[in-house]
N, C-alpha and C positions, 0 to 999 in steps of 0.2 A: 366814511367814503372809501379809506385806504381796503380797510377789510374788506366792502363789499366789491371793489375792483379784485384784490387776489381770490377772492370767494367763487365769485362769477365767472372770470373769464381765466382763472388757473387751478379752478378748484383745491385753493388751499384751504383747511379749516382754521376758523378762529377758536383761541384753548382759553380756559382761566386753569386753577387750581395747578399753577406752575410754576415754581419758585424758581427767579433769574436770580444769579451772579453776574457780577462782570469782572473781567482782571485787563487790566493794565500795565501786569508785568509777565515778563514771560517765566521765568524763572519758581514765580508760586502759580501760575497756569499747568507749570509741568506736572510740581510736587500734587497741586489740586488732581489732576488725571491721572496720577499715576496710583495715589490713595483708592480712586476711586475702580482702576484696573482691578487693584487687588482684591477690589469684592465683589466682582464678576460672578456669578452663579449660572447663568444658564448662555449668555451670549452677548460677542465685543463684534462690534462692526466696528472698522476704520476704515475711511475715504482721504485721502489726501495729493495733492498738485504735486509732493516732493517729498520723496524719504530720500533722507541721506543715511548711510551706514556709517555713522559717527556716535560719538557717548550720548548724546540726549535718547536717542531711538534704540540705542543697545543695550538703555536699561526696560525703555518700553518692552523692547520683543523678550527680554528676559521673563518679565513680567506674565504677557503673553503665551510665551513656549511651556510657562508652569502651570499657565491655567489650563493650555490644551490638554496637558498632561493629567490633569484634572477632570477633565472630561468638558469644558467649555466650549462651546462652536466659535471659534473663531477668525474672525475674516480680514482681509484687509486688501485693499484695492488703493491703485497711484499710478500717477500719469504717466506714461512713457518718454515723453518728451521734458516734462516740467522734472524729472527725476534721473534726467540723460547728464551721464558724466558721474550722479552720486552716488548710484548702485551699480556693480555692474553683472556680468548676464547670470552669473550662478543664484542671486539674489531672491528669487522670486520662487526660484526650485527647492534652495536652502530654509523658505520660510514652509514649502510643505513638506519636506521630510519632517520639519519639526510639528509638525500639525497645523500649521496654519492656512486656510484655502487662501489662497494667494490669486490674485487678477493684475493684470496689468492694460490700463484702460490705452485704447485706439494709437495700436505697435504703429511706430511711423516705419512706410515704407511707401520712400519720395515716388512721384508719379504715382504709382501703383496704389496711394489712398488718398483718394478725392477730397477727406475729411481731415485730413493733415494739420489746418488752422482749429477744430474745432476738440479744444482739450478741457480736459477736467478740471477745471481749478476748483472746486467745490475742498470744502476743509470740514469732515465728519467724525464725531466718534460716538456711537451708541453702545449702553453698557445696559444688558438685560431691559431692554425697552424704558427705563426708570428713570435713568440719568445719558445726557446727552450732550455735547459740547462741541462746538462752530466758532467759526470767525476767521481771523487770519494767520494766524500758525500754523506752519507745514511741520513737518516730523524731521527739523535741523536744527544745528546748537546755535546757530545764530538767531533765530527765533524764540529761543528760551535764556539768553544772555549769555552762552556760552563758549561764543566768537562774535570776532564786531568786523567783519572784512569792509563796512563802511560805516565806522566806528556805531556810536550806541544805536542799539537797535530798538524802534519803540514799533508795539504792535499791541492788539486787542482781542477780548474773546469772548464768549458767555458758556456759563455751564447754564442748563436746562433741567429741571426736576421737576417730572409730573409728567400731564397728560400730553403736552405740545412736541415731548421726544417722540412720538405716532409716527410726526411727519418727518423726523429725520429720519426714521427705521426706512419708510418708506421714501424717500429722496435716495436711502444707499442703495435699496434693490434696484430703484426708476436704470442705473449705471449698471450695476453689478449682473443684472440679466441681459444688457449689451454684450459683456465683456465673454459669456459664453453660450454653446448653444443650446442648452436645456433652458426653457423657460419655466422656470420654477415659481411654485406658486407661496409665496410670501407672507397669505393673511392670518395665518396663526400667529405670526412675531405682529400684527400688530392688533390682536385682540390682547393687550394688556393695557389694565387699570389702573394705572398707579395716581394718584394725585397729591399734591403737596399745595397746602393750604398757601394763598400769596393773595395781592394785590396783582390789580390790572390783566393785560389779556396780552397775548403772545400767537404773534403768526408766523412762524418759518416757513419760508417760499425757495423755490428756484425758478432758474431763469434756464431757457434751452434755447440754442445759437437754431435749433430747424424747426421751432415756432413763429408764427408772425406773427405772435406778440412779442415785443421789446417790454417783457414784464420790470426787469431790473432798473432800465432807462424811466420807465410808466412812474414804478417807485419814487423814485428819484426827486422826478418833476411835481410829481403829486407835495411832496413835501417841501419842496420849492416853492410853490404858488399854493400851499395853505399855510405856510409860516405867519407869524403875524407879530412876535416880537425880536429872533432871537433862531440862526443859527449858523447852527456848529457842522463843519465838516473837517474832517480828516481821510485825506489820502495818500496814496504815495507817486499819483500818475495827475496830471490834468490835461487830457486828450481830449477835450470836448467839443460838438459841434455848435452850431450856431445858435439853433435853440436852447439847447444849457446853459451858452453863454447867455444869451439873451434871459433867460430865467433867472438865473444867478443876480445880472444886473439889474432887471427889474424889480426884484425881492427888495435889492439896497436901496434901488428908487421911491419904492412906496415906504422905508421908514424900518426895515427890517433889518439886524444888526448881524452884519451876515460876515463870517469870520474864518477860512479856511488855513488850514496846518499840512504844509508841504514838505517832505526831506530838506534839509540844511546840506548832505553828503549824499549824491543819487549814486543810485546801482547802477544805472543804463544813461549815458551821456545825453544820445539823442531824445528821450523821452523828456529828458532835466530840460534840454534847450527848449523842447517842445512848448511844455508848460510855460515857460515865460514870453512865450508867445500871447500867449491870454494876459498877461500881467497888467495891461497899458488901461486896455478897455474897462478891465473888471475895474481896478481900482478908480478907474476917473468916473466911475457910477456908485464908488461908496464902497464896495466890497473890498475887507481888510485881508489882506496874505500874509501869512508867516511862516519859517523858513526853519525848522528843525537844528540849530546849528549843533548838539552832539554829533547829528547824525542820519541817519535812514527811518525816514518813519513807512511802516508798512500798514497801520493800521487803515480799516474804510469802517471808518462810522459817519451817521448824518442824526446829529439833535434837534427836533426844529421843537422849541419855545419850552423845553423844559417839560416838557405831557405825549411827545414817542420819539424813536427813535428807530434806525436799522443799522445793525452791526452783522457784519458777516466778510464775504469772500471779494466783494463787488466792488473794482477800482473803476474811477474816471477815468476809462479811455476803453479807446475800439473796441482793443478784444476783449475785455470783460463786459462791454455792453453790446454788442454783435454776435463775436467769436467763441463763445469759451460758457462752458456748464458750470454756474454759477448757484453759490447760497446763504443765504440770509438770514434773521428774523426781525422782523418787526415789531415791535414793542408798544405800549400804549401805555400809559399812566402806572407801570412797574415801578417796584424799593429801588431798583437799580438803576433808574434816571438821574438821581441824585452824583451816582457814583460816577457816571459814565459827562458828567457836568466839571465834577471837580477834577476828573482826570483832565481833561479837555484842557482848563484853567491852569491847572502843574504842569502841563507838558507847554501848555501858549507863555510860560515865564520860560521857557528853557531856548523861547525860539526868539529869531530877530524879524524883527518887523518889515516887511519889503513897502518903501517910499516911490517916490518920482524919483527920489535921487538913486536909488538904487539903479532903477529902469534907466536912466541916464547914464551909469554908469556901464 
């Protein structure tokens, strides 16, 4: 049912022959991408909400600057605002002297852009159409354990081999032909065959703030009210409305062991206060909360019973389910359910469990 809802009404396809990873940490996330930079042959697309010009990203463009030099196309595109304060202006001019096509997604200029709220959080990198990798890592060293400004940092990702990387080639054009005015035509990068023998079937989707489908939110719920023994969310926000909540609750009510994983240490105060504004209700309907205490979790995963999953860009709250160009994949009976289970499980011992007493407190 998941499939034929993204099929139908967001013309995503469904893939097999796609071998998923999952990581857990960020630190072999990096060395994983950055192995896999180096055997770039024909062309590196990068998407992301935040490059910082710090050591994680100035070994990437290192990487990058030799392949162009090699003769590689390659691109990279990031949010103006999601990346405001970490680069600054020479940044974007500096990556094409060195060859690299450089975009910078929807310049904020207050009054003057109507679409101000509506930014790229989308997290891409495509490596000669073959190998592909999403989730929640931006292009900074906090993200790959290499600053903790709200002490440990947990986050999540998938690399993608095979045929399902199509649809992230084509998610980074969907942006990158925004971002200028040639409308270039894209379907030779995705007549490529690559397939890698696996288990299970693999949808990568996004979400668009000027669709009137709320695809991300549609996801969500779908997996809400098909759960049946057993799930897992982690996020780093819970901004939710009354129907999530009420989904959430009712999940717990019919017998579903529904368990979600929140920062212990928030980055944004009001969003922290926010969140335990839900805490009263969900828990007096069964729904278990627990509370990162290292640290900052950024990851957005949803497990429901151990048989799919979505791991990508998409946090509980507003703007990622309204405001903001969002991406994902959804997952079906994949090797990587297992992994994406026991991470779940290491990181729920690391955290404290939120009570009544807590809430009282």
């Amino acid at each position: 049912n998941q499939f034929r809802y993204l099929s139908a009404y967001e013309n995503w396809p469904v893939y097999q022959n796609t071998r998923v990873r999952y990581f857990g940490d960020g630190a072999e996330t990096l060395e994983a991408m950055k192995a896999d930079l180096e055997k770039a042959e024909k062309f590196i697309f990068m998407e992301y909400f935040i490059v910082a010009d710090n050591s994680a990203f100035q070994e990437i463009r290192e990487i990058l600057v030799r392949k162009a030099r090699q003769g590689v196309e390659v691109r990279l595109m990031y949010d103006d605002i999601g990346s405001l304060g970490f680069v600054n202006m020479r940044f974007a001019r500096g990556l094409s002297e060195d060859g690299i096509r450089c975009r910078v997604f929807n310049p904020a200029v207050p009054v003057v852009n109507l679409f101000l709220n509506h930014r790229d959080h989308r997290k891409t990198t495509v490596i000669d159409g073959k190998v592909g990798y999403t989730g929640g890592y931006n292009l900074a060293d906090e993200y790959f354990g290499r600053a903790q400004p709200y002490g440990v940092w947990k986050d999540t990702g998938l690399r993608l081999e095979g045929e399902a990387v199509r649809s992230l080639t084509a998610s980074f054009f969907e942006l990158w032909n925004v971002t200028t005015k040639e409308d270039e035509d894209f379907a030779h990068y995705l007549n490529i065959c690559h397939k890698a023998e696996s288990e299970g079937f693999v949808q990568p989707f996004n979400d668009n703030p000027l669709s009137e489908e709320r695809t991300a939110e549609n996801v969500y719920l779908n997996l809400i009210a098909q759960a049946e023994k057993t799930l897992y969310i982690t996020t780093p926000y819970l901004i939710i409305t009354d129907e999530m909540s009420r989904a959430l609750r009712l999940a717990a009510k019919r017998g579903v062991d529904v368990r979600i994983i929140l920062p212990g240490i928030p980055d944004k105060k009001i969003p922290y206060a926010l969140a335990k504004t839900h805490y009263k209700s969900l828990l007096s309907s069964g729904v278990k909360i627990y509370e990162y205490a290292p640290g900052f979790v950024h990851a957005k995963v949803f497990l429901s019973d151990q048989r799919e999953a979505v791991v990508g860009t998409i946090n509980l709250d507003y703007r990622s389910l309204y405001h903001h160009f969002e991406c994902a994949a959804y997952l079906k009976d994949v090797d990587c359910l297992e992994d994406i289970r026991q991470d779940f499980q290491n990181t729920m011992r690391k955290c404290r469990m939120v009570t009544q007493e807590t809430i009282r407190r």
